[in-house]
PAPA-981928 format. One line per 5 residues: their letters; for each residue x, y, z of C-alpha. Coordinates in pm, whole numbers, plus 32768, in hexadecimal, padded with zeros to 4 digits. Layout:
N
A> X/Y/Z ~ ... .
END
This chain:
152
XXXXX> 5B43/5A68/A78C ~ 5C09/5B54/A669 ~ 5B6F/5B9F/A54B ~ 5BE8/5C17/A3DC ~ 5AA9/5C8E/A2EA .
XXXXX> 5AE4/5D07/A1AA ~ 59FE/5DC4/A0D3 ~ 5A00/5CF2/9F88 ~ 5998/5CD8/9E1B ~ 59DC/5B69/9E34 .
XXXXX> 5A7D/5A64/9EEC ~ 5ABF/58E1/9EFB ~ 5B60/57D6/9F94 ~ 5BF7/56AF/9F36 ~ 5CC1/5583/9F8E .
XXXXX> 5D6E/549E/9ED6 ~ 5CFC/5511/9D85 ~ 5B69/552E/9DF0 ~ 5AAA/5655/9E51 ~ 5A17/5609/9FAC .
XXXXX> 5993/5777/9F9B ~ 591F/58B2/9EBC ~ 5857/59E0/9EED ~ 582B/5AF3/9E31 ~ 57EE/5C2C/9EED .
XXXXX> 5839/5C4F/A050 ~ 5907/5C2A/A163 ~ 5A81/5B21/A179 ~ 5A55/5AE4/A2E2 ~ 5BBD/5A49/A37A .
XXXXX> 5B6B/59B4/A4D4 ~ 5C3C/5988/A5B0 ~ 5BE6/58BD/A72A ~ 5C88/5901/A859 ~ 5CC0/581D/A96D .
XXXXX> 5B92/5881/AA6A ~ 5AC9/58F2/A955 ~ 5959/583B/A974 ~ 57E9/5861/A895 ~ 57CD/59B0/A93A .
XXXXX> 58E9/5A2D/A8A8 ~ 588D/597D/A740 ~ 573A/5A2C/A779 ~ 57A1/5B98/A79D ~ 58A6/5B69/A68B .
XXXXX> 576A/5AF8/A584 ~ 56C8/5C04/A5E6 ~ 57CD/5CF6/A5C6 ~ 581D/5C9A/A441 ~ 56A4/5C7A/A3E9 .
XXXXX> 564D/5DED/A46F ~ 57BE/5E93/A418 ~ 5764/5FC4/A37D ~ 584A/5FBD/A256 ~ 5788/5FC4/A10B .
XXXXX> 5752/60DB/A043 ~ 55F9/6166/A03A ~ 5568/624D/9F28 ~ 5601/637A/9F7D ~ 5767/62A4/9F7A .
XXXXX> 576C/62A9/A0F4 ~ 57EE/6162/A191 ~ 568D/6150/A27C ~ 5631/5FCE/A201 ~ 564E/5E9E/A2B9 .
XXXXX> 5648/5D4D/A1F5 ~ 54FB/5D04/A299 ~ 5460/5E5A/A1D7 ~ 551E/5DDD/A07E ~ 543A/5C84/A0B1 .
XXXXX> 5307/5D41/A138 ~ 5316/5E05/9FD5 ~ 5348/5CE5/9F0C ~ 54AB/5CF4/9EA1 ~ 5588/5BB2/9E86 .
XXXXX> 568E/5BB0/9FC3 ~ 570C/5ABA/A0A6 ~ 580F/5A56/A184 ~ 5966/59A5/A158 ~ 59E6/5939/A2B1 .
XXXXX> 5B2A/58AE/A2A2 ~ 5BB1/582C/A3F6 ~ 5D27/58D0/A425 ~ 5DDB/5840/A56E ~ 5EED/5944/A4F2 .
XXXXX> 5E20/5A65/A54B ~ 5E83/59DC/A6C7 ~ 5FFE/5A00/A68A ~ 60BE/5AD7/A791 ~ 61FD/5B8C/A6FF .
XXXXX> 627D/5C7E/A7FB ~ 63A2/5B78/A84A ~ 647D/5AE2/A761 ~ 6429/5AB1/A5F4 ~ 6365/597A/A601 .
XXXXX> 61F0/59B1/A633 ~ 6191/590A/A799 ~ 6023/585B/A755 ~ 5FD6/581E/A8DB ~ 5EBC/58C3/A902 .
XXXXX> 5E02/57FA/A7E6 ~ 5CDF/5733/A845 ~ 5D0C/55BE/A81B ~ 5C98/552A/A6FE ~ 5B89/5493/A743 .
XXXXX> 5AE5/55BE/A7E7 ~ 5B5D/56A2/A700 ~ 5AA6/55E5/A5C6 ~ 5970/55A1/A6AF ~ 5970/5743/A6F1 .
XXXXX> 59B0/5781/A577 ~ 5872/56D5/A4FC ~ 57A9/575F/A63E ~ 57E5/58C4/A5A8 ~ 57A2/584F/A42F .
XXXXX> 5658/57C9/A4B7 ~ 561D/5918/A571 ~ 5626/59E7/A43E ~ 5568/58F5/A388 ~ 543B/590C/A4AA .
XXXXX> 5440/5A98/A44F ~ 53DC/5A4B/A2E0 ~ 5573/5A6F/A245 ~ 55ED/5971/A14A ~ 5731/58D8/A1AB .
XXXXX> 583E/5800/A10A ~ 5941/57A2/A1C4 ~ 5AED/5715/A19D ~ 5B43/55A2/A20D ~ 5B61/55C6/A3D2 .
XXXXX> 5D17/557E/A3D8 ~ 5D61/5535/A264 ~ 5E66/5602/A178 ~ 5D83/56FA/A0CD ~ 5DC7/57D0/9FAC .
XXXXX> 5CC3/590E/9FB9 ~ 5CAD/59E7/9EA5 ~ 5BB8/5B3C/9EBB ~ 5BBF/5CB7/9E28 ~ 5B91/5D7E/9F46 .
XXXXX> 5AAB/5EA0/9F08 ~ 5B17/5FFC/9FAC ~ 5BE9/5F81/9FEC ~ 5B37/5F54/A156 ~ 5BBE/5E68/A27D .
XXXXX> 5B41/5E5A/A3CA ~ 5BB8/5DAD/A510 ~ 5B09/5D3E/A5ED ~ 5B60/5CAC/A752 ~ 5A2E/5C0C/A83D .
XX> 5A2E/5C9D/A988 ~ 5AC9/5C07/AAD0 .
END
């Protein structure tokens, strides 16, 4: 499992015209699943982005997690966004190979497993459309991206 996470301002989703997500503060999460990839793996990536040390405290230090913004009160969430393209292998040719992508079906059932993981730790989270054309807009703040890769 490949993760993107973005430190932003503000992000949403939408397809078609409609929002199917917003936040405010927080973290653009792009998911990615790999074939092999199981709840474990969804698991330790929720984890991961809930406790990712990468908001400033009060000395401008980036030693917050998300989890610490909610614990003092402040208005963050999560944006996950699921992103087969994450899974693209370009060493060959010019044409991204997408073979090591989960199928479908266990890739959107491994999405909402990790949405429901940070929501068990106490983090708000809206979410894209599982396989539909998405257009995600977002200010990244920092700017700060992480990625993130679940252990084999």
């Amino acid at each position: 499992m490949k993760a993107v996470v973005q430190r932003v301002k503000n992000a949403e989703v939408s397809v078609e015209g409609k929002i199917s997500g917003r936040i405010n503060a927080g973290l653009l999460v792009y998911l990615g699943v790999a074939q092999g990839d199981n709840e474990k793996d969804a698991n330790w990536m929720a984890e991961k982005v809930a406790n990712l040390r990468i908001f400033s405290d009060a000395q401008g230090k980036m030693n917050l997690s998300l989890l610490d913004l909610i614990d003092q009160g402040k208005d963050a969430a999560v944006l996950a966004v699921s992103q087969f393209t994450l899974l693209g292998e370009c060493a060959k040719g010019r044409r991204p190979y997408f073979g090591q992508a989960a199928e479908p079906d266990t890739a959107e059932n491994l999405y909402r497993h990790f949405m429901t993981a940070l929501r068990e730790q106490g983090l708000p989270c809206e979410a894209g459309i599982f396989q539909a054309h998405m257009e995600v807009s977002y200010t990244n703040e920092g700017p700060v991206t992480i990625l993130l890769e679940s252990p084999r």
